[in-house]
Structure formats: C-alpha cells, structure tokens
Backbone bond lengths (Angstrom), bond angles and torsions (degrees), N, CA, C in turn:
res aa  C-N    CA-C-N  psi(-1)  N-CA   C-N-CA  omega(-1)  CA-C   N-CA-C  phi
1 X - - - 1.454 - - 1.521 109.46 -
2 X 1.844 121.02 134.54 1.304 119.29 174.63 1.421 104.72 -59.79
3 X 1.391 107.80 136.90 1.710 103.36 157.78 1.632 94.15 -121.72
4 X 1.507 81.81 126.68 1.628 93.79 172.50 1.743 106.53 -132.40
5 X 1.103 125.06 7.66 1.284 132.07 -167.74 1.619 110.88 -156.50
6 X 1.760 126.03 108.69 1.001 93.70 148.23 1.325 141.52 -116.19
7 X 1.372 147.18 117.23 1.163 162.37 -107.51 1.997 106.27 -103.34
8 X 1.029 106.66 -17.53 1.750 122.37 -159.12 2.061 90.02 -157.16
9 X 1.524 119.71 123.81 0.888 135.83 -165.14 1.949 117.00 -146.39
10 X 1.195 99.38 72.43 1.435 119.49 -152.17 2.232 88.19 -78.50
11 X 1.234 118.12 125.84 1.387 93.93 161.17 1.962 108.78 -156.40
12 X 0.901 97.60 123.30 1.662 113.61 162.49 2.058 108.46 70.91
13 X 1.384 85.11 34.80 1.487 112.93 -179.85 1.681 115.39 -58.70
14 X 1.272 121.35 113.41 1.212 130.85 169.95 1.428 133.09 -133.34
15 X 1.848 96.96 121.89 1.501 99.66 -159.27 1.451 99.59 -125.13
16 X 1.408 134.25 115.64 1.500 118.65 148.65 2.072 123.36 -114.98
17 X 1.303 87.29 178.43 1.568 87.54 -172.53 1.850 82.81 -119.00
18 X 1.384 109.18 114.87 1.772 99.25 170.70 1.335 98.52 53.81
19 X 1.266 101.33 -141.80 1.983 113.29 -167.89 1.491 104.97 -87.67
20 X 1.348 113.29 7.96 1.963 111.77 163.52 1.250 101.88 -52.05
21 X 1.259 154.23 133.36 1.201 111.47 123.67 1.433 114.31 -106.39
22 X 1.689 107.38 123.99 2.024 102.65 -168.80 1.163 98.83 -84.05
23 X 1.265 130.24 -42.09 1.672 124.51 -177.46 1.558 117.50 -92.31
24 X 1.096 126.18 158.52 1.598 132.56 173.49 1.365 101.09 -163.77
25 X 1.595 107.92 98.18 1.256 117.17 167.89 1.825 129.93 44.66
26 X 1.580 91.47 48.20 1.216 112.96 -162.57 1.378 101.90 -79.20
27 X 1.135 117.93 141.38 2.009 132.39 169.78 1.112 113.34 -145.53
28 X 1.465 113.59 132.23 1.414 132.10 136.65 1.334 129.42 -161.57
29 X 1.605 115.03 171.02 0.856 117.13 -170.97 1.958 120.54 -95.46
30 X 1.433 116.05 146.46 1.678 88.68 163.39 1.542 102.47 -128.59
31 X 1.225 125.54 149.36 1.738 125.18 -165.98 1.475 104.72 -117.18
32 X 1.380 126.20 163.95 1.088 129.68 175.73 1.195 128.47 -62.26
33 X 1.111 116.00 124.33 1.857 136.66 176.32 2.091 101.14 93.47
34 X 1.037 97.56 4.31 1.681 92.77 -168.11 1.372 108.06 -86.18
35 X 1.158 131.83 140.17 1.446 150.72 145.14 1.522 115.19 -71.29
36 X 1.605 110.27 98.96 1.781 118.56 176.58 1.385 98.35 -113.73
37 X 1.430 95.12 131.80 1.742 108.71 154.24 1.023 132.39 -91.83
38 X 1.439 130.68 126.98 1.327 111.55 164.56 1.564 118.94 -91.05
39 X 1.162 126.67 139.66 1.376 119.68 173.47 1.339 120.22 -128.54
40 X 0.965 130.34 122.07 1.560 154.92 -177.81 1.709 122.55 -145.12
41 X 1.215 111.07 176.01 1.783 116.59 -152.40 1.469 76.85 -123.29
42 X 1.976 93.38 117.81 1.338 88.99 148.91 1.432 154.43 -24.08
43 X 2.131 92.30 120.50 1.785 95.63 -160.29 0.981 121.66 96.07
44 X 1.474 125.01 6.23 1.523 151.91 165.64 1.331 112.02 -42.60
45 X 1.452 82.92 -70.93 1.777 99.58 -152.57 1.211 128.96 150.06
46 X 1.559 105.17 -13.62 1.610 104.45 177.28 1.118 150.55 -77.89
47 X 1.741 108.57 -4.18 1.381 131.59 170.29 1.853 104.28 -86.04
48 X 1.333 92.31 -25.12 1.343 87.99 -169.04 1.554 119.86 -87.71
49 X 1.326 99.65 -5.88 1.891 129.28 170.06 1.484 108.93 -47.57
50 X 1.558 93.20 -77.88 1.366 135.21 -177.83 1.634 100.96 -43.39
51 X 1.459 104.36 -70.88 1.852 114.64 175.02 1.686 99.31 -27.08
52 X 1.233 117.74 -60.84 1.532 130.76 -164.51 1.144 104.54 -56.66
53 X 1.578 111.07 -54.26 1.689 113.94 -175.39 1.421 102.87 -35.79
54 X 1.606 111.66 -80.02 1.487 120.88 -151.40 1.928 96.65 -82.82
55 X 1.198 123.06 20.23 1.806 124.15 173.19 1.373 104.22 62.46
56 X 1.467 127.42 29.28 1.409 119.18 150.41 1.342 117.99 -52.67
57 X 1.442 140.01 -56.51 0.920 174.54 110.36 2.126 113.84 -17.25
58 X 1.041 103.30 91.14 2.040 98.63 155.35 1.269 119.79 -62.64
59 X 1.494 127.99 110.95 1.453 132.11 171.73 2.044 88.74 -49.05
60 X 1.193 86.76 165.78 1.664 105.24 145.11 1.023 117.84 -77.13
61 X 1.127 121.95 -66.58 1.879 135.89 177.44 1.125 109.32 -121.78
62 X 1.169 120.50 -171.33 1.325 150.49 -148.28 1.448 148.83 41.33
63 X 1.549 124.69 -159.63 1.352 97.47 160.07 1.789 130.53 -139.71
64 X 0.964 121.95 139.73 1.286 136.99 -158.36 1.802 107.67 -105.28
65 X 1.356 122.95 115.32 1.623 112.25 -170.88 1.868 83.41 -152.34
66 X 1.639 100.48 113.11 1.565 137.98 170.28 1.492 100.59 -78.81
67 X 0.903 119.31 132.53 1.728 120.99 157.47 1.431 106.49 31.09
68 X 1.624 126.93 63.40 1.307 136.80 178.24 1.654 98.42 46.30
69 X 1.448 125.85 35.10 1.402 104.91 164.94 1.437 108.06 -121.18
70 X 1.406 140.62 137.70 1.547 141.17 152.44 1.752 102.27 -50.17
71 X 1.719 92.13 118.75 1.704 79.86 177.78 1.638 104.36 -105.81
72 X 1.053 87.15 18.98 1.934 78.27 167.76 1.800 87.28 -99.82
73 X 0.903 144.83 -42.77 1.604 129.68 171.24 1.240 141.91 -38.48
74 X 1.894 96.84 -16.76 1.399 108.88 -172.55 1.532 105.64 -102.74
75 X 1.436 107.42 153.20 1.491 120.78 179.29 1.325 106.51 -71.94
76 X 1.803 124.50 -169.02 1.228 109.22 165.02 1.399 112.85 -83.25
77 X 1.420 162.01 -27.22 1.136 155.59 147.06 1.082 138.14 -8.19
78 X 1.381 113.76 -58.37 1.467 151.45 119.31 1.481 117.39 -15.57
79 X 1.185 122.69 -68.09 1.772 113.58 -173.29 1.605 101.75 -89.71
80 X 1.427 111.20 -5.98 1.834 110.04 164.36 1.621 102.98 -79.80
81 X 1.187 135.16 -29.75 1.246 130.19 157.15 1.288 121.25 -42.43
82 X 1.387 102.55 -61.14 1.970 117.43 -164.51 1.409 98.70 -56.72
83 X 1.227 114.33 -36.25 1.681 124.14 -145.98 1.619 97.48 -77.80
84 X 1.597 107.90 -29.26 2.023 105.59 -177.14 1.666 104.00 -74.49
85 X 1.875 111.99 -13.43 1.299 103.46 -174.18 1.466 90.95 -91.60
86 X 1.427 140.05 -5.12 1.988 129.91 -178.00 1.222 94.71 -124.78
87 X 1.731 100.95 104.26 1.607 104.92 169.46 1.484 111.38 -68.99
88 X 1.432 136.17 140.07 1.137 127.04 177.82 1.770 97.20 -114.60
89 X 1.974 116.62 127.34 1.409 106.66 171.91 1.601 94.80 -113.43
90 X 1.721 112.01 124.60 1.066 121.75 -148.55 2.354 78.16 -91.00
91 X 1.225 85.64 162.50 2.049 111.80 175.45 1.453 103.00 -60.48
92 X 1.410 110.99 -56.65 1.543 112.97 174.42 1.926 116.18 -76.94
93 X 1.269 109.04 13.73 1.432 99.41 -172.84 1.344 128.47 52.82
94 X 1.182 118.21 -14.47 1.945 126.36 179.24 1.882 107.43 8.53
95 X 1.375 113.56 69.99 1.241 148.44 158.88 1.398 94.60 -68.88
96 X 1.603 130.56 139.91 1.641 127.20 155.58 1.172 89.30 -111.57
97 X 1.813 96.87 125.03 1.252 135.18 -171.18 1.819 102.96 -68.18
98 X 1.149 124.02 -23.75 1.086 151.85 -171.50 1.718 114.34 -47.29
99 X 1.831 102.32 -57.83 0.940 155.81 -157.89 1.449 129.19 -94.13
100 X 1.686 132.08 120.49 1.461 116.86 -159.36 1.893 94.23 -74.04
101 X 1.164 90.08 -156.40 1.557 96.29 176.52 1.652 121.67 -80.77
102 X 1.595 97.46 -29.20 1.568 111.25 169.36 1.307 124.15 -66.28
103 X 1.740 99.92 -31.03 1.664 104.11 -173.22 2.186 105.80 -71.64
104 X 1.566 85.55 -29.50 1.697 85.53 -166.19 1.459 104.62 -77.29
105 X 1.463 108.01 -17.42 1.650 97.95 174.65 1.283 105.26 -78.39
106 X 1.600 134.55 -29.62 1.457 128.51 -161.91 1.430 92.70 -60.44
107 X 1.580 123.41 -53.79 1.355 129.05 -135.42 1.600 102.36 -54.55
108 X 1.265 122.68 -45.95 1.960 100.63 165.05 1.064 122.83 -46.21
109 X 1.564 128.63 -45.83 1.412 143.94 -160.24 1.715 86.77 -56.11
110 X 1.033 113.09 -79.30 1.665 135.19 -176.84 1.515 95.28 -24.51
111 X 1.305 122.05 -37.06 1.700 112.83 -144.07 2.015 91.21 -117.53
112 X 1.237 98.97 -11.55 1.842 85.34 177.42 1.868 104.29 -142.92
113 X 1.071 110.80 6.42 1.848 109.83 -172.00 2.275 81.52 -124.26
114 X 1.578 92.12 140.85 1.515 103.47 167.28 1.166 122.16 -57.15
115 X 1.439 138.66 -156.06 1.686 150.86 161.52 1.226 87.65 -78.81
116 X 1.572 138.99 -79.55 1.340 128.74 -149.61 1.504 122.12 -51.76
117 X 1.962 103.84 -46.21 1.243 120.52 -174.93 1.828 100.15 -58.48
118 X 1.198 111.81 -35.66 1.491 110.05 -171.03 1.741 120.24 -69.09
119 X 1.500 91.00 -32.82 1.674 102.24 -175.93 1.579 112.49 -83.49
120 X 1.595 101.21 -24.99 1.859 97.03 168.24 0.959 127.95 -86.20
121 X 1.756 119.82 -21.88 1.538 126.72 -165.91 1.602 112.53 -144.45
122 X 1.542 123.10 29.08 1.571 115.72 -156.51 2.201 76.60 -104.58
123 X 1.045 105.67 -34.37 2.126 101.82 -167.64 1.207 104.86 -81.10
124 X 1.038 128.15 -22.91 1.580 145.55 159.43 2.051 101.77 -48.98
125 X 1.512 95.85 -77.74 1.228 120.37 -177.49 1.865 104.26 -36.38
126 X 1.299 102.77 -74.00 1.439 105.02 -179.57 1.503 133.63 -44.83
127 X 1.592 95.61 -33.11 1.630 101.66 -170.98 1.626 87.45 -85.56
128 X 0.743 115.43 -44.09 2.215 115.82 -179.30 1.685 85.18 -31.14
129 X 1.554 113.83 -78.15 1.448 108.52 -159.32 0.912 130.55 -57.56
130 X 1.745 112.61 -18.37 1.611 113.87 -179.52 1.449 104.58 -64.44
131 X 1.745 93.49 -38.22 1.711 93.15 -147.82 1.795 93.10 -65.39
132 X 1.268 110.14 -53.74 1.777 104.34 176.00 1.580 133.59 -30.95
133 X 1.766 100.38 -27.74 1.428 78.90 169.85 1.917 98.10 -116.74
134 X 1.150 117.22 30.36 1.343 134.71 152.85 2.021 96.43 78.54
135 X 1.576 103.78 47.26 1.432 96.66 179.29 1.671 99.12 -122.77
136 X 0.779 119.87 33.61 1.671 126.10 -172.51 1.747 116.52 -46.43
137 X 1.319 114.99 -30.72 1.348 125.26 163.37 1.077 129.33 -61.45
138 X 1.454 111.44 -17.07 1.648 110.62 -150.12 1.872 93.89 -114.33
139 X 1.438 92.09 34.28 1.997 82.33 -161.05 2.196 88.82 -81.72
140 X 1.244 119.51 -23.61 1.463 114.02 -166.98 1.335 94.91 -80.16
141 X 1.579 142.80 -29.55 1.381 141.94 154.64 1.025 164.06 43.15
142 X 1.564 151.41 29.40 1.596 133.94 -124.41 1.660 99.21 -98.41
143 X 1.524 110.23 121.64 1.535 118.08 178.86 1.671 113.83 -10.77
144 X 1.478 110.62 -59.89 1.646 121.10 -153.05 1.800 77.99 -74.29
145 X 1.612 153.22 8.91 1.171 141.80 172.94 1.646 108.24 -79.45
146 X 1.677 107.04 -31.14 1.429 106.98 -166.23 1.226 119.38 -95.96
147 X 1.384 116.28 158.31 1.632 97.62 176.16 1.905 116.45 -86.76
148 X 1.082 125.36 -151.98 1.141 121.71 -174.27 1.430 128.32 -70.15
149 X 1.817 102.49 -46.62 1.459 113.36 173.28 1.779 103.08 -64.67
150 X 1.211 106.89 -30.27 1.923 97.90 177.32 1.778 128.19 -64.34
151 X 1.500 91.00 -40.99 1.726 116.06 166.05 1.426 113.73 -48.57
152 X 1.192 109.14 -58.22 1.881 117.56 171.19 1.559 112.79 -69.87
153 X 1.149 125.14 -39.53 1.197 125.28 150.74 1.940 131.03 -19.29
154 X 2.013 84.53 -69.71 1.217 107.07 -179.47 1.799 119.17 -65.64
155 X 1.168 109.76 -28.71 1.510 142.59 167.19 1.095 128.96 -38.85
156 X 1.495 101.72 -53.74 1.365 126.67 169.42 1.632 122.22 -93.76
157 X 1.619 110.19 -23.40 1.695 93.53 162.47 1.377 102.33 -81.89
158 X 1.278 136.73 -11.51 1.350 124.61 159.66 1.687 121.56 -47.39
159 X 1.168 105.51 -50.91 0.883 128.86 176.26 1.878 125.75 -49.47
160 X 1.522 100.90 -36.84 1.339 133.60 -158.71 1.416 95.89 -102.53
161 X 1.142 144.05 12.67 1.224 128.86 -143.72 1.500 105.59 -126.13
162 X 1.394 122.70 -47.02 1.503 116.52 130.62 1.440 136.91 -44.39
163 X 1.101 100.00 14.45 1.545 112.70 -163.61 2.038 104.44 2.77
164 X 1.362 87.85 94.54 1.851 112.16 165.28 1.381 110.58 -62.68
165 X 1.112 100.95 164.91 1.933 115.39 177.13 1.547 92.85 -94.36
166 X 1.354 119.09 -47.29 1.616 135.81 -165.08 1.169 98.48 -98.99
167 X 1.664 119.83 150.87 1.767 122.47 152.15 1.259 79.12 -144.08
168 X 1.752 93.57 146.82 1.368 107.55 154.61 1.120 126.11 -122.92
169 X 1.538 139.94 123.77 1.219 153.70 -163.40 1.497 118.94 -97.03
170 X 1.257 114.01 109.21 1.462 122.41 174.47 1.463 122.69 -96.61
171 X 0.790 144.42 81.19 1.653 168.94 87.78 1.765 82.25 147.66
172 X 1.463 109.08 78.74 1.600 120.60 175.55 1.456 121.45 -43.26
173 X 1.462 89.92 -34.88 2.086 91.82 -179.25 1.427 124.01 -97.67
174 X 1.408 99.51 -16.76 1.823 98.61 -166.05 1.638 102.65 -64.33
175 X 1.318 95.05 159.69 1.479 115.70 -161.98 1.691 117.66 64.24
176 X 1.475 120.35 8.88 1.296 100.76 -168.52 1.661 92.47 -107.97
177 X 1.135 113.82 171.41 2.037 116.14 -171.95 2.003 92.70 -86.84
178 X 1.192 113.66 173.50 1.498 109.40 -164.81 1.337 113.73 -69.00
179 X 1.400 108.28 -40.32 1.822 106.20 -177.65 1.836 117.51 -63.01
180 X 1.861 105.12 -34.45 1.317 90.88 176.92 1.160 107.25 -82.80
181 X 1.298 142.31 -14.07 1.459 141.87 151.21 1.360 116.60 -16.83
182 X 1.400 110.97 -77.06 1.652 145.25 165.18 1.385 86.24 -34.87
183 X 1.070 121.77 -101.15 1.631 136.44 -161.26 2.129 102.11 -28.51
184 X 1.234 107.39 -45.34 1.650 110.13 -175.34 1.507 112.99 -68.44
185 X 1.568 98.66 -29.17 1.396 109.13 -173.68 1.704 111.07 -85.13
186 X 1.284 126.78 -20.45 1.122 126.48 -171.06 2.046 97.72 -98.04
187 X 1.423 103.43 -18.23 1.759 119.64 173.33 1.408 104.78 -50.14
188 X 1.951 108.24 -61.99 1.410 115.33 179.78 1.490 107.71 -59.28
189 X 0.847 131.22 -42.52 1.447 119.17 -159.17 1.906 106.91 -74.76
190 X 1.505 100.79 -27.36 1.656 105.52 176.67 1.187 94.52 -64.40
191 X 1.457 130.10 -58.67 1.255 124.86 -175.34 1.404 126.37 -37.81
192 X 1.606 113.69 -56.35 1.219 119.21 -175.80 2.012 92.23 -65.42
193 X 0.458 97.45 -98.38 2.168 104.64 177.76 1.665 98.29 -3.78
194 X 1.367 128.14 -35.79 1.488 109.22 176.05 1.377 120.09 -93.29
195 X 1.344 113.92 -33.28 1.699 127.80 -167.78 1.366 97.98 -97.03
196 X 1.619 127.70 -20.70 1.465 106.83 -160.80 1.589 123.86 76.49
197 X 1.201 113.69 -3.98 1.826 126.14 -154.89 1.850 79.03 -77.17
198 X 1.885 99.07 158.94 1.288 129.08 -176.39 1.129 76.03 -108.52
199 X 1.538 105.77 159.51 1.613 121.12 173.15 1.635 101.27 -156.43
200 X 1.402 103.64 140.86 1.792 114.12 -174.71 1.756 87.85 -108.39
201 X 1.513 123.22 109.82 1.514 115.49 171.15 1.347 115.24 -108.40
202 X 1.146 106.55 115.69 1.778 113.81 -175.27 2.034 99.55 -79.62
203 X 1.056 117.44 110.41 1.347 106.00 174.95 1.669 118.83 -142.36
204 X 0.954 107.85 169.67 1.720 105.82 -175.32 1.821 107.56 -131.40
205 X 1.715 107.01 -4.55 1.105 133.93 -175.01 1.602 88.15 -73.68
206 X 0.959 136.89 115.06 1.915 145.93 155.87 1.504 90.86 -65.87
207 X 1.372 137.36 -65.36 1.483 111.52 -153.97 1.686 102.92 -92.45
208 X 1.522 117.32 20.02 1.402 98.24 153.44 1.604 117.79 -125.77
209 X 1.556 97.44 10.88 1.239 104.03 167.91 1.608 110.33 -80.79
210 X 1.603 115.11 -45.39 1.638 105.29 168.05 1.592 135.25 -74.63
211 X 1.804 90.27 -16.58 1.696 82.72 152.84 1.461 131.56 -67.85
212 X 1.269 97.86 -33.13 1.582 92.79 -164.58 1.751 123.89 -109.04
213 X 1.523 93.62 -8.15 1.383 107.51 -160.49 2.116 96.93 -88.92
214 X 1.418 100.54 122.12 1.393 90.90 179.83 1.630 103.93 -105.00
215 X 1.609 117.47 -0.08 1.695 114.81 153.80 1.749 94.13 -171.80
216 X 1.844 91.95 134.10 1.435 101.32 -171.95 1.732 109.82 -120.90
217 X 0.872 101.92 130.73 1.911 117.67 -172.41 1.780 98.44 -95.36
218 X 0.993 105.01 130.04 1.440 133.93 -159.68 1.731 90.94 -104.84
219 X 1.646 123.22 112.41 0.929 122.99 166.30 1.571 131.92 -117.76
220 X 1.402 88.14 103.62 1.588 93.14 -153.97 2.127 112.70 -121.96
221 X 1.330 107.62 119.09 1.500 114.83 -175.75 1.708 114.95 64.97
222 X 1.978 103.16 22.07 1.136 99.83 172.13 1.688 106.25 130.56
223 X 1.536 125.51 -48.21 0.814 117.33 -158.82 1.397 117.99 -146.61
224 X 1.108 119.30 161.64 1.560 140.40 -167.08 2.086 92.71 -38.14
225 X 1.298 136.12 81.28 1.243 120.58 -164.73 1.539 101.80 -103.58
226 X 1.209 114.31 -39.98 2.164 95.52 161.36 1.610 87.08 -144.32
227 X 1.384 78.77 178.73 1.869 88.82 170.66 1.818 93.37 -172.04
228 X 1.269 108.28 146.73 1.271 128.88 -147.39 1.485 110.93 -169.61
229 X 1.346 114.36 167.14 1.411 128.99 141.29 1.613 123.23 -61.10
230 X 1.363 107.32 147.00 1.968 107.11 179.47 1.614 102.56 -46.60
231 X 1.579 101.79 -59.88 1.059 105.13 -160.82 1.812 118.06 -66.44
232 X 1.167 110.26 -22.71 1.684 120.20 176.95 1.603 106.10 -87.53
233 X 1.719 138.54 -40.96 1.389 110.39 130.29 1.139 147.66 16.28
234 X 1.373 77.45 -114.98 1.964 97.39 173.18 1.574 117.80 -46.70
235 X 1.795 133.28 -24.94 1.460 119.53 128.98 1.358 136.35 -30.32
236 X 1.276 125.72 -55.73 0.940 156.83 -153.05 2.268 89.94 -45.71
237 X 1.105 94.19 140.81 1.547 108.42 172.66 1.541 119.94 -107.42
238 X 1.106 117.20 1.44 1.848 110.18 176.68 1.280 103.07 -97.28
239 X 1.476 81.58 135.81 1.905 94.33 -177.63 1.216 127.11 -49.94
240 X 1.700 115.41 -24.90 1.199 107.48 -168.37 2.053 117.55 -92.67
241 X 1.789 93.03 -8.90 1.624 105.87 173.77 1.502 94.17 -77.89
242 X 1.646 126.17 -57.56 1.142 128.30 171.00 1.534 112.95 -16.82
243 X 1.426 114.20 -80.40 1.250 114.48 -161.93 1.926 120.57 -21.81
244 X 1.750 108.06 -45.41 1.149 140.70 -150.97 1.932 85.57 -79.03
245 X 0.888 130.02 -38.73 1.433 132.11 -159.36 1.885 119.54 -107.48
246 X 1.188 94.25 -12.52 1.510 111.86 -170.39 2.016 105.30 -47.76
247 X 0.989 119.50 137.97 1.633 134.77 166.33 2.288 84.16 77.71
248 X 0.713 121.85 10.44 1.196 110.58 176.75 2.310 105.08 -94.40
C-alpha cells in the first residue's frame, strides 16, 4: 500500500496506572485509506492507545497529532470537532436501548450537525447508513429486536454517519458466532473500499485480523515490538511474535 500521508501520528507515548506501566514509549504511524491492527494479550494496552488517541484517557508523555492537529493543544470545542472526524465503534456497541434504530443514528446528528442541517439532510443521512451496512429495514427498530451481528451492524452506521476519515474498532467481532464475524469483517473492508476511511482495529479475532488488517503492530510489554504484514508475521521466528500465531 502507497503511504503518502500519515493521518494519526502516535510517538514516544507513555502511560501508567501506579506501577502498570501499559505504555513505554510507544509509536506509530496510521496512513490514509489503511486498515492497522494492533495486537496484544489482554491488558496490553490497546484500549488504552485508542483512549489516548481521541483524549479519553491523558498519556503521561508523549505525542499524539490527529489530522495534522496536536490534541493535547486543543480545547474542548476543538477535540469535539476532531472527534466527528474519528468514528469510535465501541466492543459493547453502546446502542440506547431506549431508542429505535433511527433515534440512535440521529443522536450524533443532534450533537454535531445544526436544526437546519438536520431538517434538510438528517433522513437522507440515516437511510445512507442503514443502507451501508445493508440494514435499511430495521430503521423503525428497538435494539433488544436485533440479534447481535445486527447491533454491531447498527453500531457502526452510527458510527458511519458523519462519515469520519478515521474509525476506530474495538474488538469488532468478539461475542459474535464465526460467520457473523466473517460477514463484519468483510463490512469493514467495504467500508474502507467506499469511504477511503483509515481504521486503528484492536482485535484478538486472527481471522479478522488477516482479513482486514493490511499492516498489524504487535504490542507487546508496552511498545511498538514489530509490525508487519499477516503474512510476514506469522514467518516471523521470535518467540514472543510466535506466541500470537501458534496452531495457525
């Protein structure tokens, strides 16, 4: 893949909790249109990466620069901006159960598009996202109606709906049975192929890390420890990349 841009600019990042320390001078890069994995063993660090990216989370150190911006520079106004350009699709899906399927897609619209922008282009907006992840029926809906692969589905045209440059994916498949696995994993990759969107995928899923991952950074005792192709990986002879690939 050309890299001519990189879009997310992670460098010499250090995070602990007490005597944790999850990060140690962690770096990398992610470039435009690319799909990166990170992979690490639960308790790593990789939720807590991601947290940093979008300032859920204050590193200790280092530095973090979104779409040529320092986001420790920005106010909150400012990183509520950045944040409509980094879709985040959270592990639990955080759907309000409350809410049909239309209402949970509005709820960004509501929180970053005006009254006017909403009343000319928000039914437009919604049916776009259904149709992308091919649930267009289900917009009258109440969450507890769908099953699991539909919820992640729904999650992600949430997600999609600002249409971001960035998404970030938090372990996209777990809990789902293997085919809707397959099916979510071949979703992201339409996604990336129509929007162009970069995506950071935290996963523990192997067959949706080699579907989708076009270079995955190995985060191991803190820090950026290889990063590669699946297939140049899974070569790979150090015990500790090994571990990650074994019976595969």
């Amino acid at each position: 893949m050309e890299r001519e841009k990189a879009i997310i600019e992670v460098k010499n990042l250090n995070k602990s909790f007490g005597e944790n320390h999850v990060l140690r001078d962690f770096s990398l890069s992610l470039f435009e249109g690319e799909n990166l994995v990170i992979l690490g063993k639960s308790g790593s660090g990789k939720s807590v990466l991601i947290k940093c990216i979008i300032r859920l989370i204050e590193p200790d150190s280092g530095d973090i620069v979104v779409l040529d911006q320092d986001i420790s520079a920005l106010d909150q106004d400012e990183m509520d901006q950045l944040r409509a350009d980094v879709g985040f699709l959270f592990q639990s899906n955080a759907l309000y159960d409350s809410m049909t399927v239309r209402q949970n897609l509005m709820f960004p619209l509501r929180r970053h598009w005006s009254k006017e922008e909403r009343e000319a282009n928000a039914e437009n907006a919604v049916k776009e996202a259904l149709e992308d992840v091919g649930l267009g029926h289900t917009i009258d809906m109440m969450p507890a109606e769908l099953s699991g692969g539909m919820r992640k589905r729904i999650a992600l045209a949430r997600t999609l709906i600002l249409k971001p440059k960035i998404i970030l994916y938090d372990e996209p498949t777990t809990g789902l049975d293997p085919i809707t696995a397959r099916e979510i994993s071949e979703l992201m990759n339409s996604i990336q192929a129509k929007y162009n969107t970069a995506a950071i995928i935290i996963s523990h899923d192997m067959n949706c890390i080699k579907m989708t991952g076009n270079r995955i950074v190995m985060l191991i005792e803190g820090k950026n420890y290889a990063e590669d192709q699946f297939e140049n990986l899974l070569k790979n002879t150090d015990p500790k990349v090994r571990d990650f690939f074994e019976g595969l």
